[in-house]
C-alpha positions as YAML, in Angstrom:
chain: A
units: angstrom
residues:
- id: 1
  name: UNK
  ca: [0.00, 0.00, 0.00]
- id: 2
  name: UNK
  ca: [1.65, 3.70, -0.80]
- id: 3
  name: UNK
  ca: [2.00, 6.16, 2.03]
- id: 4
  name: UNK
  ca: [-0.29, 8.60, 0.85]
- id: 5
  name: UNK
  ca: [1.22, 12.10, 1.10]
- id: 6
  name: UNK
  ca: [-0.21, 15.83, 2.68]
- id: 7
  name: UNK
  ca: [1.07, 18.86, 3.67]
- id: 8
  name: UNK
  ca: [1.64, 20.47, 7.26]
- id: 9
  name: UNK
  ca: [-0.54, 23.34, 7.85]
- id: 10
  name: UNK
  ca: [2.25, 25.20, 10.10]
- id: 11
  name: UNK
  ca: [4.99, 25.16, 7.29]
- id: 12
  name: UNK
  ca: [3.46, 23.64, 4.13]
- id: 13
  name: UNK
  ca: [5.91, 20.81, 3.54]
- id: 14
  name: UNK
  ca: [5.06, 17.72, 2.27]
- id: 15
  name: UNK
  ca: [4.43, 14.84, 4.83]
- id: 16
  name: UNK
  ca: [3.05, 11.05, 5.24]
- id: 17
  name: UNK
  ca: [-0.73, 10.78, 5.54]
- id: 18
  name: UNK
  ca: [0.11, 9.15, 8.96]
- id: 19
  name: UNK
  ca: [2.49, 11.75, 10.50]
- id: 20
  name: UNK
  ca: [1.62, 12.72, 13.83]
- id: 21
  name: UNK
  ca: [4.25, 15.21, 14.26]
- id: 22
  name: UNK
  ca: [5.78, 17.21, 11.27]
- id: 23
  name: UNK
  ca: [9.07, 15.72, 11.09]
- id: 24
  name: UNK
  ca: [10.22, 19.52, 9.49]
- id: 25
  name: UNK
  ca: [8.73, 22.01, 12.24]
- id: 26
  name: UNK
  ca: [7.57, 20.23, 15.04]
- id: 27
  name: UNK
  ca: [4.05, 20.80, 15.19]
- id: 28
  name: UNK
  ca: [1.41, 18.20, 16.24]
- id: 29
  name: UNK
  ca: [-0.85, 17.63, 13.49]
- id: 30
  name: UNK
  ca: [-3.61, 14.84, 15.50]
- id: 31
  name: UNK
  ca: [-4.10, 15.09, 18.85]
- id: 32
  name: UNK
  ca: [-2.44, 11.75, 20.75]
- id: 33
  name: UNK
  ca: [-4.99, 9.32, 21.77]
- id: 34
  name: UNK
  ca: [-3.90, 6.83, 24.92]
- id: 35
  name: UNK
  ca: [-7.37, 4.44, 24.61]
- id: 36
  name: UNK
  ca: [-9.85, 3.78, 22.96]
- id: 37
  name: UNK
  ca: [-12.31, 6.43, 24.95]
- id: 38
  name: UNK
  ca: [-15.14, 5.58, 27.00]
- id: 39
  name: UNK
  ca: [-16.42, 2.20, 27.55]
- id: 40
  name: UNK
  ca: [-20.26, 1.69, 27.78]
- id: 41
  name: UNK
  ca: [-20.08, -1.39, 30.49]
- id: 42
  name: UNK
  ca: [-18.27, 1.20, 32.80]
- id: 43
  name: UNK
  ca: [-20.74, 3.69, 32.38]
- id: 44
  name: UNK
  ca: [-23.40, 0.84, 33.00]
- id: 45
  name: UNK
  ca: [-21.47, -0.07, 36.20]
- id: 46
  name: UNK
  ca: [-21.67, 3.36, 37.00]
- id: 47
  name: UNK
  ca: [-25.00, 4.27, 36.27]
- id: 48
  name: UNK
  ca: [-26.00, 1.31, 38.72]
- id: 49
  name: UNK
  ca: [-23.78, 1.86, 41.68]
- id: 50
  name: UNK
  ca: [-23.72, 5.62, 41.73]
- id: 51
  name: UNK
  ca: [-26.43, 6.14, 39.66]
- id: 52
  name: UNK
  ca: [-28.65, 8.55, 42.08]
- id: 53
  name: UNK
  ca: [-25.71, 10.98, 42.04]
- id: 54
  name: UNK
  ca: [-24.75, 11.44, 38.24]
- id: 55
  name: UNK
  ca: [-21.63, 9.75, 38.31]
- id: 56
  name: UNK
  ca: [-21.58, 8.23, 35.12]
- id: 57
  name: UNK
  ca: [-22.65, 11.63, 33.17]
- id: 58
  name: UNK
  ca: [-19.09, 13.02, 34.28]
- id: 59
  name: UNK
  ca: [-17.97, 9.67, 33.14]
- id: 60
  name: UNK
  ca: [-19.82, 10.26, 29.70]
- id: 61
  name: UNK
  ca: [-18.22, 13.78, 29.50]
- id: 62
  name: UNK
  ca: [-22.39, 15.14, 30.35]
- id: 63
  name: UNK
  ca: [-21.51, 17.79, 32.96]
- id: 64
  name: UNK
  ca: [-24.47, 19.29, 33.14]
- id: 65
  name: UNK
  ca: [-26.74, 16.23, 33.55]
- id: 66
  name: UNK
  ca: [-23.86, 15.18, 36.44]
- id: 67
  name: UNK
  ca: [-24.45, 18.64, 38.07]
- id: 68
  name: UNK
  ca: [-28.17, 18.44, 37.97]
- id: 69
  name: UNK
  ca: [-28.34, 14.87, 39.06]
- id: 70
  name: UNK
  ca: [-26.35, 15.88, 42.38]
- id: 71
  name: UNK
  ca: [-28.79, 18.73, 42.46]
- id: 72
  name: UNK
  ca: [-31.84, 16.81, 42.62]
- id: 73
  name: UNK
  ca: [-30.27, 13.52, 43.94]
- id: 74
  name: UNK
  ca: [-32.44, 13.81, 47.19]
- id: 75
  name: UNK
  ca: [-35.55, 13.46, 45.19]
- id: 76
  name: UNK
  ca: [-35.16, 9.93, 43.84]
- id: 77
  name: UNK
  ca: [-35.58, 11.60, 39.94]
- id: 78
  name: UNK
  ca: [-31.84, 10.66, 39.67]
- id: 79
  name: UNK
  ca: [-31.47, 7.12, 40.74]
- id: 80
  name: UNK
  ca: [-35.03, 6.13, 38.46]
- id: 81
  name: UNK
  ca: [-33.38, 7.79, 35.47]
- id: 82
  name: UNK
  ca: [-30.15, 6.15, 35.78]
- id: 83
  name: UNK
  ca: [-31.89, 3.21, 35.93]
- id: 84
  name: UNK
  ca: [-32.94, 3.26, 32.74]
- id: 85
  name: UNK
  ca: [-29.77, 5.18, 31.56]
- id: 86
  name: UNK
  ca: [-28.08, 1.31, 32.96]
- id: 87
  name: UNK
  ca: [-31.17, -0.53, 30.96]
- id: 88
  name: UNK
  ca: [-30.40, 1.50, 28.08]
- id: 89
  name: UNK
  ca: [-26.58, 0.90, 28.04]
- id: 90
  name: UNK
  ca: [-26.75, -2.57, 28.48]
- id: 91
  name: UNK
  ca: [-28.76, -3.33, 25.29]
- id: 92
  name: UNK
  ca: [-27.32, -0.52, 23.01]
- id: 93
  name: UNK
  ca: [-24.75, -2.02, 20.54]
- id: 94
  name: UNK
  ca: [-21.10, -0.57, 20.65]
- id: 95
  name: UNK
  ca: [-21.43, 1.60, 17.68]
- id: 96
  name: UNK
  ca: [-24.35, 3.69, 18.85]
- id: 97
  name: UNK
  ca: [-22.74, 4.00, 22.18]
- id: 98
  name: UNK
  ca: [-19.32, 5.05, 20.29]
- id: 99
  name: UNK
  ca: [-21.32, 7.56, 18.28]
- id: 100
  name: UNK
  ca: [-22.64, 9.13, 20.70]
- id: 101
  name: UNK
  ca: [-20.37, 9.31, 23.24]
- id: 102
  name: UNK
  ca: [-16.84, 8.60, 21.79]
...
């Protein structure tokens, strides 16, 4: 297969498809990834143990739904929804979960 070629967008030289890092200037051209991202059976485990306090929406990078979930936690609303948040990511299939929250 032929390494495809591009340019660097800091100084314009001609690279590999693949290059991280220009090897001519230095400058990152894809962010560095150290894992695949966020695993749904995590969340799941999350959204049943600490459910009633929004842990897994920090998990799932949902801030706001974490922050209103400790909010409310005292209420019950919380631990029913992430209920069925831990329903929900059981049966959903790795490339909806991926696609939504990778």
């Amino acid at each position: 297969m032929a390494n495809q070629l591009k340019y660097c967008t800091e100084c314009g030289k001609e690279i590999s498809s693949e290059a991280v890092v220009c090897p001519h200037c230095g400058v990152q051209l894809k962010p560095l990834s150290f894992g695949k991202g966020k695993n749904r059976f995590v969340a799941a485990l999350l959204a049943f143990i600490l459910g009633g306090f929004g842990i897994q929406w920090f998990y799932l990078g949902r801030k706001m739904y974490g922050i209103l979930s400790i909010l409310f936690f005292w209420t019950g609303v919380p631990a029913v929804i992430s209920l069925i948040h831990f329903i929900l990511l059981l049966i959903s299939s790795d490339d909806s979960f991926n696609a939504k929250y990778n």
